[in-house]
C-alpha positions as CSV (number, residue, x, y, z in Angstrom):
1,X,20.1,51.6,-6.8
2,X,17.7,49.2,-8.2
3,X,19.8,46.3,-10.4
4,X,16.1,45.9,-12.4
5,X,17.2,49.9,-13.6
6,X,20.6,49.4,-14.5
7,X,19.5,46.9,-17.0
8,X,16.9,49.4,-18.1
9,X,19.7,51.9,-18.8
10,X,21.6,48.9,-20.6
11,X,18.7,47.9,-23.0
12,X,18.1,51.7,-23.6
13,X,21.6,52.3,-24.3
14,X,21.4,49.1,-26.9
15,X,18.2,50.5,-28.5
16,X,19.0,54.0,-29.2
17,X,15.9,56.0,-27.9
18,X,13.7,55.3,-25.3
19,X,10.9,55.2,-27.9
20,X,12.6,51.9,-29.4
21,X,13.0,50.9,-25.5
22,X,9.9,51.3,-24.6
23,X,8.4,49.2,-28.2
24,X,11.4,45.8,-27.6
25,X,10.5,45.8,-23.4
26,X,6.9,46.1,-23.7
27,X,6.9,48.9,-21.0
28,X,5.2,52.7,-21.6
29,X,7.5,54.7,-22.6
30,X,6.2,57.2,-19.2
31,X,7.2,54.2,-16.9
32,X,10.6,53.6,-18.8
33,X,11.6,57.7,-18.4
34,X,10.6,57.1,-14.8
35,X,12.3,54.3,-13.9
36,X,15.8,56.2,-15.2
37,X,15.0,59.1,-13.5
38,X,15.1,57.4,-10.1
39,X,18.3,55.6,-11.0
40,X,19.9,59.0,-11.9
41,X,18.4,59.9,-8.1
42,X,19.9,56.8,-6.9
43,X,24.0,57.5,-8.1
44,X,23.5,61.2,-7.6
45,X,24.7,61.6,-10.8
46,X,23.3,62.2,-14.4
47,X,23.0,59.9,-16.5
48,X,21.6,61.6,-19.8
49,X,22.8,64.5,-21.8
50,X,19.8,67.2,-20.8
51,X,18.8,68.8,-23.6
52,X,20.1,67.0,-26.4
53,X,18.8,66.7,-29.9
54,X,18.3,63.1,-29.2
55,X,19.2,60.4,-26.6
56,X,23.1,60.9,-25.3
57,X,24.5,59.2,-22.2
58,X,27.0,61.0,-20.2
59,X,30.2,59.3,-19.4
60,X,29.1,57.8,-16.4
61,X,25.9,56.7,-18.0
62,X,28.1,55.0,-20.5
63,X,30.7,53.0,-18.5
64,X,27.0,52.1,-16.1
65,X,25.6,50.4,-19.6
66,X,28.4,48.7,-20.6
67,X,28.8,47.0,-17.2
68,X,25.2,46.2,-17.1
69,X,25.0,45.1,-20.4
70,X,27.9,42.6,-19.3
71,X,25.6,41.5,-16.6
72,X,22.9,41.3,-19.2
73,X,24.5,38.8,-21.2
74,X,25.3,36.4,-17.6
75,X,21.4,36.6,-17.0
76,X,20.9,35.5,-20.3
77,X,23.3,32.9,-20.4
78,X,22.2,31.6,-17.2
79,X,18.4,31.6,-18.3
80,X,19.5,29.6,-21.4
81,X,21.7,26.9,-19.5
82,X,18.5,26.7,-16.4
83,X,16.2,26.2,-19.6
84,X,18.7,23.5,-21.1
85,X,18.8,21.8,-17.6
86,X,14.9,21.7,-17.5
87,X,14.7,20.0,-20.6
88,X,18.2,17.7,-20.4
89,X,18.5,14.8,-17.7
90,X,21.7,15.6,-16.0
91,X,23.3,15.5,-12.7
92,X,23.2,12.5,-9.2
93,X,20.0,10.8,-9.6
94,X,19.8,8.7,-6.1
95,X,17.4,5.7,-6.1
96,X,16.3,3.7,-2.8
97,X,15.2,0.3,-4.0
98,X,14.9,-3.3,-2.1
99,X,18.4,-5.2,-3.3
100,X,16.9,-8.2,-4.8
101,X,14.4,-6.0,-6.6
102,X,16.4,-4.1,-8.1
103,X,19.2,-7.5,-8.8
104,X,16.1,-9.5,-10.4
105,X,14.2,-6.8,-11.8
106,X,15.3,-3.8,-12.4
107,X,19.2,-4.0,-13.1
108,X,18.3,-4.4,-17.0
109,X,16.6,-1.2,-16.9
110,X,18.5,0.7,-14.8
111,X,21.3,0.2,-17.4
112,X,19.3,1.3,-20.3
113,X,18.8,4.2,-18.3
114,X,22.3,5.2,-18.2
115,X,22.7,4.5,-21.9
116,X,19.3,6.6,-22.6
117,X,20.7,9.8,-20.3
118,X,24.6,9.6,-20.2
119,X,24.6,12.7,-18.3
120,X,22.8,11.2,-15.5
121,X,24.9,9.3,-12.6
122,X,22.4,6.9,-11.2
123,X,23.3,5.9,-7.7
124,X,21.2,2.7,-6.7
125,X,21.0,2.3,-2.5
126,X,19.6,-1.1,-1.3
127,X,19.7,0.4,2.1
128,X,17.0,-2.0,3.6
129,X,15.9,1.3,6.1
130,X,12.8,3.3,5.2
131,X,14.6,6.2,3.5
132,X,13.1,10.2,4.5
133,X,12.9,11.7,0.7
134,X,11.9,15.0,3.2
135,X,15.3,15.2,4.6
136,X,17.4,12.6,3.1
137,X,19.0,13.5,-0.4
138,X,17.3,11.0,-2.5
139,X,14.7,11.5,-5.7
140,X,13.0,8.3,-5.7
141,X,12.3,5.3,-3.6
142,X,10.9,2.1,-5.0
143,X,8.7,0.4,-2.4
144,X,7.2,-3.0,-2.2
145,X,4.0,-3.4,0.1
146,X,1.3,-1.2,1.2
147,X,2.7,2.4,1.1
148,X,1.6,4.2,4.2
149,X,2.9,7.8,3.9
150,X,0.4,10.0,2.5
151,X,2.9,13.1,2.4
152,X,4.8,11.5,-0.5
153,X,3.4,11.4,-4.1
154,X,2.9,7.3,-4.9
155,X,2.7,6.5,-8.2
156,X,1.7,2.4,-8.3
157,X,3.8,0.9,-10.5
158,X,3.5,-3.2,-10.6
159,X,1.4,-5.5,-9.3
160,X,3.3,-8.7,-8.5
161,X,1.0,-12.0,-8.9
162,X,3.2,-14.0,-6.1
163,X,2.7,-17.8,-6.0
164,X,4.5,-21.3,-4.6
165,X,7.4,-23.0,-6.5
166,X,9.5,-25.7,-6.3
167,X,12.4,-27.6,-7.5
168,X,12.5,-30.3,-9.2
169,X,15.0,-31.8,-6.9
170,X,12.6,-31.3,-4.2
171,X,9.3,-32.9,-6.2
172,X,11.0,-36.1,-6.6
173,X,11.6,-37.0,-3.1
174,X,8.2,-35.9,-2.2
175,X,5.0,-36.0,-4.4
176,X,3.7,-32.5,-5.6
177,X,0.4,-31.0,-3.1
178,X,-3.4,-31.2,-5.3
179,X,-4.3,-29.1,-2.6
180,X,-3.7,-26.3,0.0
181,X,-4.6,-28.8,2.7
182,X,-1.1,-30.7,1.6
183,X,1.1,-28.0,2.1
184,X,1.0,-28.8,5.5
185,X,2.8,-31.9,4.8
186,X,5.5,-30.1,2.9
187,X,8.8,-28.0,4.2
188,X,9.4,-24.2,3.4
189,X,12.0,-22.2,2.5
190,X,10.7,-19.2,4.9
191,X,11.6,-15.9,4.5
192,X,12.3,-14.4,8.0
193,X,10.0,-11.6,7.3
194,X,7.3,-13.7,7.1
195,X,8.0,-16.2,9.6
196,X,5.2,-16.9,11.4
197,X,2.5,-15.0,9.6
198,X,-0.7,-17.3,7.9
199,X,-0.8,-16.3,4.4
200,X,-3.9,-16.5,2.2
201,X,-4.0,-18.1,-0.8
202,X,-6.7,-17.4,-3.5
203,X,-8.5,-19.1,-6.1
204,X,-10.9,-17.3,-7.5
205,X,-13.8,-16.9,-5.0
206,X,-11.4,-19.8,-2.4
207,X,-9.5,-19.1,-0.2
208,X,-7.2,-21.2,2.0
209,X,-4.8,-19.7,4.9
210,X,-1.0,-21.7,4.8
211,X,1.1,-21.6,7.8
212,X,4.7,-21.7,6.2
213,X,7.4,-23.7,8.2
214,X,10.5,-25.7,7.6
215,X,14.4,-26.3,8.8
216,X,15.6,-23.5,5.7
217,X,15.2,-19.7,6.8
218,X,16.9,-16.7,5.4
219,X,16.6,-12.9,5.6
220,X,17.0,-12.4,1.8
221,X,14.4,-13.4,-1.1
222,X,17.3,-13.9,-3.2
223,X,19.0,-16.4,-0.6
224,X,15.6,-17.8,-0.6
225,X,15.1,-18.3,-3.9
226,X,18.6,-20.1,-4.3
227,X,18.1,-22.6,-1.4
228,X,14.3,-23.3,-3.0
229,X,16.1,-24.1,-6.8
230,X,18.4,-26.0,-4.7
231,X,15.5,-28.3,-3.5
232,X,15.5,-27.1,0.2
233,X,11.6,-26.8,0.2
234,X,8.4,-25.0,-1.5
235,X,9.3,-21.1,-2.2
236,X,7.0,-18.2,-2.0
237,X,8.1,-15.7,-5.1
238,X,6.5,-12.9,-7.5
239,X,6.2,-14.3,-10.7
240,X,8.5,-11.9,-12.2
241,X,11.1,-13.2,-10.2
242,X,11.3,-16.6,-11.1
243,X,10.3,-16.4,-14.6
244,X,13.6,-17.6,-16.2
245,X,13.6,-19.7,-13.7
246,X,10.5,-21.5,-15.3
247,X,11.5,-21.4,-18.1
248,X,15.3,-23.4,-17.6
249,X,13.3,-25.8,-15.6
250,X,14.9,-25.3,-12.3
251,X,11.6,-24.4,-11.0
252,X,7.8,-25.2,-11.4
253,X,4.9,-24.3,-9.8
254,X,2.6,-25.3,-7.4
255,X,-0.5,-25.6,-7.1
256,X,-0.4,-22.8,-10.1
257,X,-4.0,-22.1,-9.6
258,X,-3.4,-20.7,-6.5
259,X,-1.8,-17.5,-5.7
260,X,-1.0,-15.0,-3.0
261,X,-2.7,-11.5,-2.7
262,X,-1.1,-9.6,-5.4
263,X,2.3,-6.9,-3.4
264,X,1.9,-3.6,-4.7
265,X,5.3,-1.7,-5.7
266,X,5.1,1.7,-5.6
267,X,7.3,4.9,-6.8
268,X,7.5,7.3,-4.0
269,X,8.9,10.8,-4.5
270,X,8.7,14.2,-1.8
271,X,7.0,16.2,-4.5
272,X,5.3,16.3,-8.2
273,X,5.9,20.0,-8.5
274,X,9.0,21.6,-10.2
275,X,10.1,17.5,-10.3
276,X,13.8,17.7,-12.1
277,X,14.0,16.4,-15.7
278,X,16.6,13.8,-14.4
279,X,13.4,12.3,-12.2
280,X,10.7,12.8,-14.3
281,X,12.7,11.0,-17.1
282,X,13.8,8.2,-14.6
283,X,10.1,7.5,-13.5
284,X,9.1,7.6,-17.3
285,X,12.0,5.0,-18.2
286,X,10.8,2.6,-15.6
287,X,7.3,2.8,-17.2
288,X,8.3,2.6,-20.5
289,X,10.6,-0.4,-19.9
290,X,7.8,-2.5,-17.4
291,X,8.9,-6.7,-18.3
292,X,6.2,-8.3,-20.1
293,X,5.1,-10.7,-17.3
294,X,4.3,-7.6,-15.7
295,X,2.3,-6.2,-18.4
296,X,0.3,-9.1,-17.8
297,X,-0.1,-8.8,-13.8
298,X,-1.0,-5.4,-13.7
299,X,1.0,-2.1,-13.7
300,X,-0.6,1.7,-13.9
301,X,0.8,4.6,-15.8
302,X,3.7,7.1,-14.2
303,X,0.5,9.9,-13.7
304,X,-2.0,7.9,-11.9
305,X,-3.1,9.8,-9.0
306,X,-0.6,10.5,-6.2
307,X,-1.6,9.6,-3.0
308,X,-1.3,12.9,-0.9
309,X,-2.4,14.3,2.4
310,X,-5.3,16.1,2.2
């Protein structure tokens, strides 16, 4: 028995002739008479009245329509709430983002997020591991740095313009650099990530590589970026995160003409295809609420093209 049939008998039951069936279903009326046939094979049992002047259900064929009628009205009712979850952000949304990204940069719009979609539950993990959206129950991971898994869907979303700063503590006990050459003479707040590594700095067509050292290293930007407003030494930041910063005075910048190579951050979900409405909405958000410096610096659309594996 064929559930696709008992649903037949239910709608023909509803409609009163399998003529008017055959019209509301869109199915010839031949198929339709067919179809019942073989679930009257099916039970072993009639269904139909034969002979009757016009369509009449036997007992059985009754109490079968009623129950799938009830079973009707579930379908439909869980067609209407798939469609209302399709077009509704609801449910665990699970983020991976970098913790003093998401502290300096994204915390404002993470909370507009929650006020936009109160059916969401956002659950922000600064796990500093590479997360596996494959086999790992997260929807999104917000990357800085070249993005190097072309199974994922990437989705660039900021450019961050990085450059030197300084207190101005630290500029009064020694004078400010004119030029790359007189970094060398200055002390670092180094980030231990980048300890040890040359890093070029650009000016236009210039270029000049800076070997950053000094007594102050941390394993956290935003540990790095207190001990530089502290005056421990010449910090290396995005713009975006040391904006206010600029503007309350606590830091300026050096050498402002001069800048690192712009880091990439990047959006990174498993798939684009049947993407829930609580993700697409999240990715949307984050575009649609981008800071103004970062207008400025650089930032493409939530559908530029993904990077995927051929």
């Amino acid at each position: 028995m064929k559930i696709d049939d008992l649903l037949l008998l239910a709608q023909v039951h509803k409609a009163g002739s399998l003529s008017e069936a055959s019209r509301q279903l869109d199915l010839p009326k031949a198929t339709l008479s067919r179809r019942l046939t073989a679930l009257e094979t099916s039970v072993a049992a009639r269904l139909f009245v034969p002979g009757a002047s016009r369509l009449t259900l036997t007992e059985l064929g009754e109490q079968l329509a009623e129950r799938a009628a009830r079973h009707e009205e579930d379908i439909a009712e869980t067609r209407e709430w798939l469609a209302s979850r399709d077009a509704t952000p609801t449910g665990r949304l699970r983020v991976s983002v970098p913790a003093e990204f998401a502290m300096l940069v994204l915390a404002e719009s993470f909370a507009r997020f929650i006020r936009r979609y109160p059916k969401v539950e956002l659950e922000v993990d600064t796990t500093p591991r590479r997360v596996d959206l494959f086999n790992e129950p997260y929807d999104v991971a917000v990357r800085m740095g070249p993005v190097d898994e072309p199974d994922l869907v990437a989705r660039q979303y900021m450019l961050l313009e990085r450059g030197l700063y300084a207190s101005p503590v630290y500029l009064q006990a020694r004078p400010a650099p004119q030029t790359p050459a007189d970094l060398a003479e200055h002390d670092f707040v180094v980030l231990t990530q980048g300890k040890g590594m040359y890093r070029t700095l650009q000016n236009g067509k210039q270029t000049a590589e800076v070997h950053p050292v000094g007594p102050l290293e941390a394993n956290s930007i935003g540990l790095v970026l207190s001990l530089t407003r502290a005056g421990g030494g010449l910090g290396s930041f995005p713009f975006g995160m040391v904006a206010s910063d600029i503007v309350a005075g606590t830091l300026v910048p050096v050498l402002p003409e001069w800048s690192y190579e712009p880091l990439p951050v990047t959006l990174l979900t498993a798939s684009r295809r049947l993407m829930p409405a609580k993700t697409r909405a999240f990715i949307d958000h984050l575009f649609e609420t981008v800071p103004e410096w970062a207008h400025v610096k650089g930032v493409l659309g939530p559908d530029a093209t993904p990077r995927r594996k051929p």
